[in-house]
C-alpha positions as CSV (number, residue, x, y, z in Angstrom):
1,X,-69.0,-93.4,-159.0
2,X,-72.6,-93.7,-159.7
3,X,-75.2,-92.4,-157.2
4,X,-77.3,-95.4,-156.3
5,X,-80.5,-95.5,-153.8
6,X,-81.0,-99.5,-153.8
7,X,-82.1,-99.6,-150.0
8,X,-85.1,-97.1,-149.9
9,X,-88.1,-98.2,-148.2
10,X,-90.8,-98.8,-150.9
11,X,-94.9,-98.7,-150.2
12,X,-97.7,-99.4,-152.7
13,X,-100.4,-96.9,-153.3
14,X,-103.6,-97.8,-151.9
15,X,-106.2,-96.3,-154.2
16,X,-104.0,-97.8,-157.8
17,X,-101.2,-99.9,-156.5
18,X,-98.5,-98.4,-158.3
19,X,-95.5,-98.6,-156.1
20,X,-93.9,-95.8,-154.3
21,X,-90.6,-95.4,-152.9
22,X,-89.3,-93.1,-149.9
23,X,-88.2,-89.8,-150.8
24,X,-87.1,-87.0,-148.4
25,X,-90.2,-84.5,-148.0
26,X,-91.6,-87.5,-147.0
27,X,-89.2,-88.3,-144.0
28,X,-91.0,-87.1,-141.0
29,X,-94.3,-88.8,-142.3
30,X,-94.1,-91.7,-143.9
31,X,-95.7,-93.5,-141.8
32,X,-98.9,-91.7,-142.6
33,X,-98.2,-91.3,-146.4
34,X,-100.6,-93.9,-148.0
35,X,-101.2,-92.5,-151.8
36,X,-98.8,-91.6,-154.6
37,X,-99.5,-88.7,-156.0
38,X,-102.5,-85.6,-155.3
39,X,-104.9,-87.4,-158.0
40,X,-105.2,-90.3,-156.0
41,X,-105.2,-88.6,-152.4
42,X,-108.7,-86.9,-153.9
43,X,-109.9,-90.2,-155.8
44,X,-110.1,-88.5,-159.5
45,X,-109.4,-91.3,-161.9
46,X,-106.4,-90.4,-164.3
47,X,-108.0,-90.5,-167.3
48,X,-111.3,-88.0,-166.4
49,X,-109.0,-85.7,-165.2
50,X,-106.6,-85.3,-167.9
51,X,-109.9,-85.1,-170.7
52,X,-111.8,-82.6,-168.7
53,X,-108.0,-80.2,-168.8
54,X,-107.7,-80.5,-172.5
């Protein structure tokens, strides 16, 4: 038997609209969880942050 998650709420990211989809640390919040990952949350674009580490 195959562990499925087919009915999980999903959101899209409002800084770069890349879906998101419910996960459990997120289950007393999720109303108020509104960006995908920390980059976004503090408005660094992908790119400049990953040149500026190497």
């Amino acid at each position: 038997m195959s562990h499925r998650k087919p009915h999980l709420p999903q959101k899209t990211c409002q800084r770069c609209g890349r879906p998101m989809v419910w996960r459990k640390r997120w289950e007393r919040c999720w109303e108020e969880v509104r960006y995908c990952s920390e980059a976004c949350r503090r408005g660094t674009p992908r790119g400049r942050a990953l040149a500026r580490s190497r």
